[in-house]
C-alpha positions, -999 to 999 in steps of 0.1 A, spaced: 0 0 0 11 34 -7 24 60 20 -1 85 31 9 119 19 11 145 38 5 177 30 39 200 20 51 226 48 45 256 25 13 260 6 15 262 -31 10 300 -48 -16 299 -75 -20 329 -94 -55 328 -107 -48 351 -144 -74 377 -154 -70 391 -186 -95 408 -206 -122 385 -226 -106 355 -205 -136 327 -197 -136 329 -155 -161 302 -150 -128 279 -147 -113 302 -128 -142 305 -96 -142 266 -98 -105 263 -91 -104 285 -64 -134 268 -51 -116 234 -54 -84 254 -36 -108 263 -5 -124 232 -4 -85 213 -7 -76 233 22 -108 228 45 -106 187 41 -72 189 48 -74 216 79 -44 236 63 -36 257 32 -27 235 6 -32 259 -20 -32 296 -13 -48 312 -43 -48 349 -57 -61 369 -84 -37 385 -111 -36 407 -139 -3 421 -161 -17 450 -140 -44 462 -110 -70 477 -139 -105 461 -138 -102 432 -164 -138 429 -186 -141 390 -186 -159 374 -218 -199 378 -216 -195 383 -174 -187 408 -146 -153 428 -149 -133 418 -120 -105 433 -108 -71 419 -96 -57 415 -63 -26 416 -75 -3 424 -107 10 394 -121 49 403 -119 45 413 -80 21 381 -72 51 355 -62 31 327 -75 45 293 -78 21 284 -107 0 304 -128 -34 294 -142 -47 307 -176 -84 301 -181 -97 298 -216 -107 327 -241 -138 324 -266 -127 316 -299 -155 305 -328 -128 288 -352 -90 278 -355 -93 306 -381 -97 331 -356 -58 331 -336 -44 365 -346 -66 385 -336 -67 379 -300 -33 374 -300 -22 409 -313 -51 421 -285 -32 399 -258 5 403 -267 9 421 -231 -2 387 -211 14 367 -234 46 390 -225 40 389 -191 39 354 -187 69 349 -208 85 376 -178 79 353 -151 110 334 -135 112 303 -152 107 285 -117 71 298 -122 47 267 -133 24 277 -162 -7 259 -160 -31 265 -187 -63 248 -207 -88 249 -234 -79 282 -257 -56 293 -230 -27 271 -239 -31 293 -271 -18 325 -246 7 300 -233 19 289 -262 25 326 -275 45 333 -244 75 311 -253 71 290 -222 59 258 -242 85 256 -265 110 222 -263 80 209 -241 50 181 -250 17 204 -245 -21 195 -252 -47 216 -263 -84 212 -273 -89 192 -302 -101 212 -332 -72 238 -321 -48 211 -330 -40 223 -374 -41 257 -362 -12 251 -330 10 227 -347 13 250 -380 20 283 -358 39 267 -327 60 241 -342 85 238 -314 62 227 -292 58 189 -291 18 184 -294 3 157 -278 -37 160 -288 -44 127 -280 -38 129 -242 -60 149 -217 -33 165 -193 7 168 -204 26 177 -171 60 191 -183 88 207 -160 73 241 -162 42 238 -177 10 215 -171 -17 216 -199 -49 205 -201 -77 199 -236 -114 209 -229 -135 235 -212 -135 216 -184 -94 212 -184 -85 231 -151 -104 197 -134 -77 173 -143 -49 202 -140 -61 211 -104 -65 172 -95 -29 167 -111 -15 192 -82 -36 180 -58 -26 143 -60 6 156 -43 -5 175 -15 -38 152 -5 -40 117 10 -54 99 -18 -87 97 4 -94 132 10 -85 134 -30 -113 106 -32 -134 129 -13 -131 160 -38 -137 140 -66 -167 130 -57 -184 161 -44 -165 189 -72 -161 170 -101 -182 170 -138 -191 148 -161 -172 146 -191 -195 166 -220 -196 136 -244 -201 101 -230 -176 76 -238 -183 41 -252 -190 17 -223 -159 1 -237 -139 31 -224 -155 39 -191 -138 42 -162 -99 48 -186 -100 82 -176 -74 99 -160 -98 123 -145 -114 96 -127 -87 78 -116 -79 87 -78 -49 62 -77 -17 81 -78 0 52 -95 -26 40 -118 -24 80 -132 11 76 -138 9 39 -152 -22 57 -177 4 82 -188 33 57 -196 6 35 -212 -6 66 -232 28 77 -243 45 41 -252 39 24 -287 11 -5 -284 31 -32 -296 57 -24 -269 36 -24 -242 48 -48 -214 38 -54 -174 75 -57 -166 87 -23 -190 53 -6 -169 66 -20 -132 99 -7 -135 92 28 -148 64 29 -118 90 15 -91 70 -15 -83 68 -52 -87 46 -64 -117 29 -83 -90 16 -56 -69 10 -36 -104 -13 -65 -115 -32 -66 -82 -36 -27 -81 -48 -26 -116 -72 -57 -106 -86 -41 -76 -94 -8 -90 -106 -17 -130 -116 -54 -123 -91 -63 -156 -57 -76 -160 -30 -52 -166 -29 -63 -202 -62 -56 -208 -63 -27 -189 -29 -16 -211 -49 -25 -244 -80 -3 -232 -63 27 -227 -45 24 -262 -78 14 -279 -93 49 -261 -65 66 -275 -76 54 -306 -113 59 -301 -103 98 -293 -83 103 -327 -113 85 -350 -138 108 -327 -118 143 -331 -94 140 -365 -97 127 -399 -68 106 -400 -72 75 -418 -68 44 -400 -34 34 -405 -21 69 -394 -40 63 -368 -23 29 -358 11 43 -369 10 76 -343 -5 49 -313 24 24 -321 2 -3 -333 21 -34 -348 -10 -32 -382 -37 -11 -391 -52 -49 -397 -40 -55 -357 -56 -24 -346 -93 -25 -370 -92 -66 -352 -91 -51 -318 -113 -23 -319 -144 -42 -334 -137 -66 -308 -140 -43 -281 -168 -20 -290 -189 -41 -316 -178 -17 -339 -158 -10 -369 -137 19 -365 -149 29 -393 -189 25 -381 -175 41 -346 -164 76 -362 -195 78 -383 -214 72 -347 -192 97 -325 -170 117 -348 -178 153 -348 -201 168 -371 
């Protein structure tokens, strides 16, 4: 059994980032997810703030103007979170870009200690900063043609729902500052009281998954390990994937890796393994029009044959029937 963690001597900073037709919705639920933190755990876990580049009210998009707390430079934040901005099309970058060069500025200004956490359209801001270059980076979906052609040197990872890097943590949908917030919260809780939060804060997902892929969500997952095991499993080629290769980047025995994985998804870790590739999968058919075999090529499938066998057999479907079913419209 895993160590109870206990929560760090210091509280974390979190600049909360105002800037002018930001979405705040995101915002109001992290802090809310900061107070609640901090009231299971009878300390500050998280002591949170609200920033601008400076103290000016900041008119938020279709909502109240709000005004900062502090100015971004002067806040001392340990990690900054960038809510989302409205945009109707990937065509539609530049102009809110040129309108926000002075955040984007002043987030490229902050020490490069600073933790950029951003989601949705915000990763756009971040991405114009500088601070996502040389790093892996995820984004919403139908942002991902317009981000890889106008921010090249960052290494894109669409297909995966939160990509924690050494300075920056990024998370894909409206609803992305859940699985960034429970990303830094999985440090600083005992997995209980993270147990806890889930249950009372978090959303449904705003498209349900085939039953085949219920429950291979990293937002849903409240074991620390099982999280990490999701990302290696995520980020490794299918026809590579091995219990031993997964135990040893985890620091455990495949034994207690199988029984974990057992006890939590009621599946071997094989399984289990092939699930969250086939999901992976069931995401790129669902949100790109990549043929098949690219498909199997990008998720490290041995065949495009290999990969058409294993879908049907785990969802009824063809792949093909299964984007016509879910792709977007």
């Amino acid at each position: 059994m895993p160590k109870p963690i206990s929560p760090p001597s210091a509280p974390l900073r979190l600049a909360l980032l105002l800037y002018p037709g930001c979405m705040p919705a995101g915002l109001f639920a992290a802090a809310d997810m900061a107070r609640a933190a901090n009231l299971r755990a009878q300390a500050t876990v998280i002591d949170v703030c609200w920033a601008g580049v400076d103290l000016q009210p900041v008119p938020t998009w279709q909502g109240p103007t709000l005004a900062p707390t502090v100015a971004l430079a002067q806040a001392g934040a340990d990690a900054v979170l960038v809510p989302g901005l409205w945009l109707s099309s990937p065509d539609g970058l530049q102009a809110p870009l040129q309108q926000l060069a002075p955040v984007a500025q002043a987030l490229h200004a902050l020490p490069r200690r600073t933790q950029l956490w951003s989601y949705c359209a915000g990763v756009v801001l971040a991405a114009a900063s500088g601070r996502l270059r040389g790093q892996s980076a995820t984004a919403t979906w139908w942002l991902r043609a317009a981000l890889e052609q106008q921010f090249a040197a960052v290494n894109w990872r669409f297909d995966e729902p939160l990509v924690a890097g050494p300075t920056a943590t990024t998370a894909a949908g409206a609803n992305g500052y859940l699985p960034l917030m429970l990303h830094a919260l999985a440090t600083r809780l005992p997995p209980q009281a993270l147990t806890d939060l889930q249950e009372l804060l978090m959303l449904p997902r705003p498209r349900t998954a085939h039953p085949a892929f219920a429950g291979h969500d990293l937002m849903t997952t409240a074991d620390a390990d099982l999280r990490r095991a999701m990302l290696w499993v995520q980020r490794s080629p299918a026809s590579q994937l091995r219990l031993p290769l997964l135990a040893t980047a985890l620091g455990l025995s495949p034994r207690t890796l199988a029984r974990r994985v057992q006890a939590h998804t009621g599946l071997s870790a094989a399984h289990w393994m092939r699930r969250i590739k086939l999901r992976q999968a069931s995401e790129a058919l669902r949100d790109t029009n990549h043929p098949l075999k690219r498909i199997a090529e990008d998720l490290g499938f041995a065949s495009e044959a290999g990969l058409h066998r294993a879908f049907r057999h785990a969802t009824g479907q063809t792949p093909l029937a299964y984007r016509m079913a879910h792709g977007a419209r």
